[in-house]
C-alpha positions in Angstrom: 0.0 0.0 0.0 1.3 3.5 -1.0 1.2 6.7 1.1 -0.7 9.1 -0.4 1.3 12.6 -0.7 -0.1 15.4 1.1 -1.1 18.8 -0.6 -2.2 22.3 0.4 -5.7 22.8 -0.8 -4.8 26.1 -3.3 -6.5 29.1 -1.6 -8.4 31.3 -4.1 -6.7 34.6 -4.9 -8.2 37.8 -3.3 -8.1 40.6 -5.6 -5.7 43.1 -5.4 -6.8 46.9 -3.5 -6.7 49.8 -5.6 -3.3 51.3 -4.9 -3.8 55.5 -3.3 -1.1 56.2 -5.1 -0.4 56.1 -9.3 2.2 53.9 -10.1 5.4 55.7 -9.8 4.0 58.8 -8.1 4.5 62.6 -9.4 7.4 62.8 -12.3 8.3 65.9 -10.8 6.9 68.7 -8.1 7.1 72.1 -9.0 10.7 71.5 -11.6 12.1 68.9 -9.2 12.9 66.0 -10.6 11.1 63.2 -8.1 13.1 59.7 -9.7 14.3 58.0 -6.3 11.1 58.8 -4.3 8.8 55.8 -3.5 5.4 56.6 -5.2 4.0 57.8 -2.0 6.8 60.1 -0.9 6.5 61.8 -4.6 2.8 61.9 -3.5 2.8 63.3 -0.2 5.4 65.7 -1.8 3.1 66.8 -4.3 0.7 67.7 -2.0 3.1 69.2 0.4 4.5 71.5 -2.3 1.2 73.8 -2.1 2.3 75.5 1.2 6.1 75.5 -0.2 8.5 77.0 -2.1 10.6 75.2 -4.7 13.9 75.6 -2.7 12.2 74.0 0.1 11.3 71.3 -1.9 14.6 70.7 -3.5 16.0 70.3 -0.6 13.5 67.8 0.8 13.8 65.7 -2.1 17.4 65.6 -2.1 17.4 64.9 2.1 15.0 62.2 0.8 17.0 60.1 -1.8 20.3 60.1 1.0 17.9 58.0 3.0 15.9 60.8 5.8 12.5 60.4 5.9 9.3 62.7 5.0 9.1 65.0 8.5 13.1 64.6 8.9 13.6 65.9 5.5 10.9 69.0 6.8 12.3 69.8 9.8 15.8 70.2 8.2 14.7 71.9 4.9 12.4 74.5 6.8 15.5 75.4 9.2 17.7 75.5 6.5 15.1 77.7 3.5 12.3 78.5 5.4 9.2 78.0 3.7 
C-alpha cells in the first residue's frame, strides 16, 4: 500500500486593493525632478509643495533620496530655507 502525498488545498486569490497612489508617483513637483522617491513620498510631496516654495522642496527631495525620511527631510529643509 502506497502513502498518499499530502497537498495544500490552493486558496483562491483575493483581488488586489486599488493602490492611493499612481504607479510611480508625481514625475516631478514644482521642476524637481522626483526619480528616487517611492510613489508615495512623490505623493505626499506633491501635495506638500502647495504650502512650499521650490527651494524647500529641493532640498526635501534631495534629504530624501540620502535616505531621511518625510518629516526629517521638513524639519531640516524648513530650518535650513524657510518655507
Amino acid at each position: 500500500m502506497a502513502l498518499k502525498k499530502k497537498t495544500k488545498a490552493k486558496k483562491a486569490a483575493k483581488p488586489m486593493a486599488k493602490s492611493l497612489y499612481k504607479k510611480g508617483g508625481p514625475v516631478s513637483v514644482k521642476g524637481v525632478p522626483t526619480k528616487g522617491l517611492t510613489s508615495r513620498q512623490a505623493t505626499t510631496l506633491k501635495k506638500h509643495s502647495v504650502h512650499h516654495t521650490k527651494k524647500h522642496i529641493k532640498m526635501m527631495v534631495d534629504a530624501m533620496k540620502k535616505g531621511a525620511s518625510f518629516g526629517a527631510s521638513h524639519k531640516m529643509a524648513q530650518k535650513k530655507v524657510g518655507k
